[in-house]
Every structure is written in C-alpha cells, then in structure tokens.
N, C-alpha and C positions, 0 to 999 in steps of 0.2 A: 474467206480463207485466212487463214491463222496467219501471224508473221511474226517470224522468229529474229531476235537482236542475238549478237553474241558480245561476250566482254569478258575483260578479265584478263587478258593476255599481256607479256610483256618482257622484259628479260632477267633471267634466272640462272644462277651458278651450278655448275651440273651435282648432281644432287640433291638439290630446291624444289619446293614444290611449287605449285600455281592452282586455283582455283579458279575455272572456268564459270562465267553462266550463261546461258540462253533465257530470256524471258519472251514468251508467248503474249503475245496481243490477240482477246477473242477465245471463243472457246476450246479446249482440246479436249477432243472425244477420249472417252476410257480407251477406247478399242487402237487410239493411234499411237506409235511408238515414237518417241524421238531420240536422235541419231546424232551423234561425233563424229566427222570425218575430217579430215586433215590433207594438208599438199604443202610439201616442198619444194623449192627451189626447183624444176627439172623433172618433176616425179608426177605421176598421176595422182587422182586424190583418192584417199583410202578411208576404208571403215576402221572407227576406231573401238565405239562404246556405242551403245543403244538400251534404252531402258524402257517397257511397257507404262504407258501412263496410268493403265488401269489398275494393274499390280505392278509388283516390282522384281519382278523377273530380268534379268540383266545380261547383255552380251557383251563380250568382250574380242577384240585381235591377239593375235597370240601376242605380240610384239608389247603389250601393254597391261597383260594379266598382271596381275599380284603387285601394279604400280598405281595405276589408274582407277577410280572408284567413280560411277556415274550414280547420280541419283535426281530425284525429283523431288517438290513439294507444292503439293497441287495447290494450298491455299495462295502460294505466290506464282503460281504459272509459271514458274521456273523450273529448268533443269539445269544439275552443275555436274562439272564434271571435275573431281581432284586430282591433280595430279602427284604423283609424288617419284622422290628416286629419278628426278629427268636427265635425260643424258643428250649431248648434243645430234641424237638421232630425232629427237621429239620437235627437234629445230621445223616450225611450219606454222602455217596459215590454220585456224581451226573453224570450224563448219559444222552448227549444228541443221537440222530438220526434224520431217515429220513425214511420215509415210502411216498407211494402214497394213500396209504387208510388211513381214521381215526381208529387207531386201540389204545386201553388203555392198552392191555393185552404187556406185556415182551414175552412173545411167539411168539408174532409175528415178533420178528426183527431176522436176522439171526444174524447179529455181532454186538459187541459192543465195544466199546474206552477203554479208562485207567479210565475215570472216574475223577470227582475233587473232594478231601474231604474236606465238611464242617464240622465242630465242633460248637457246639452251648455251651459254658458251662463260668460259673465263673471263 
C-alpha cells in the first residue's frame, strides 16, 4: 500500500503563498488519483484539490479555484499543491491521499497521514 507524507506547511501573511507536498512511498498506479483535503479548528475535513496521476486532469472546491494549483511529478512520486492569494480561511490541517475513484467525501478514505499545518494570519 502506497504511503503518503505531507510537508510544507507553516505560517503565512494573508496573502502569501505556500507550497505543499506529498511524497508517495511505492508505486502509484496511473489509474489512482491523489487528493488535498483539509480540517480546521471545529470543522469537518474537506475536499480541496485532486489531480489524476495518470493525466493531469485536475479538481478543484469552489472555495479554492483560481488560488490553489495542484500538480504532480511522477519522476519524484510527488504531488504539490500551491497555494497562493491565502486568507485566514485556508487556516488548517492539510491531508493528502489516494483513492482509485473520484471521491469528495473524507468517508471514503480508510487512513490518513499526520497532516501539514497551515496558518494564514498577521
């Protein structure tokens, strides 16, 4: 089973960007997508970004369109996800994965990582 790290997180003036990554331990299949999800303080954890490993067909939350840029680079078993434009709503825990189906919902993953915390604040 693949196991995914995240990094990259940390604290940022609203407006700042941050570049996320996940690095994949093990093979990932063309056919599996990997996944952004996010949880604040109080809040469920949400879909953020998801990118097809095989192409690069790309999802996005409304909440994060035209800010957020996910991407992959198979030679490094990595996926990153940039951020840019953040505002103190981006304030959370980030969480990537891997599913074989396009799935939004956090119910659908069995496990998940440590997570990397963003801070969006003055």
């Amino acid at each position: 089973q693949v196991q995914l790290v995240e990094s990259g997180g940390g604290l940022v003036q609203p407006g700042g960007s941050l570049r996320l990554s996940c690095v994949a331990s093990g093979r990932i299949y063309s056919s599996s997508i990997i996944y952004w999800f996010r949880q604040a303080p109080g809040n469920e954890r949400e879909f953020v970004a998801a990118i097809r490993w095989g192409d690069p067909r790309t999802y996005y939350a409304d909440s994060v369109k035209g800010r957020f840029t996910v991407s992959r680079v198979q030679a490094e078993n990595t996926a990153y996800l940039q951020m840019n434009s953040l505002i103190p709503e981006d304030t959370a825990v980030y969480y990537c994965n891997n599913n074989s189906a396009l799935e939004t919902s956090p119910k659908s993953f069995r496990s998940w990582g440590q997570g990397t915390q963003v801070t969006v604040a003055s």
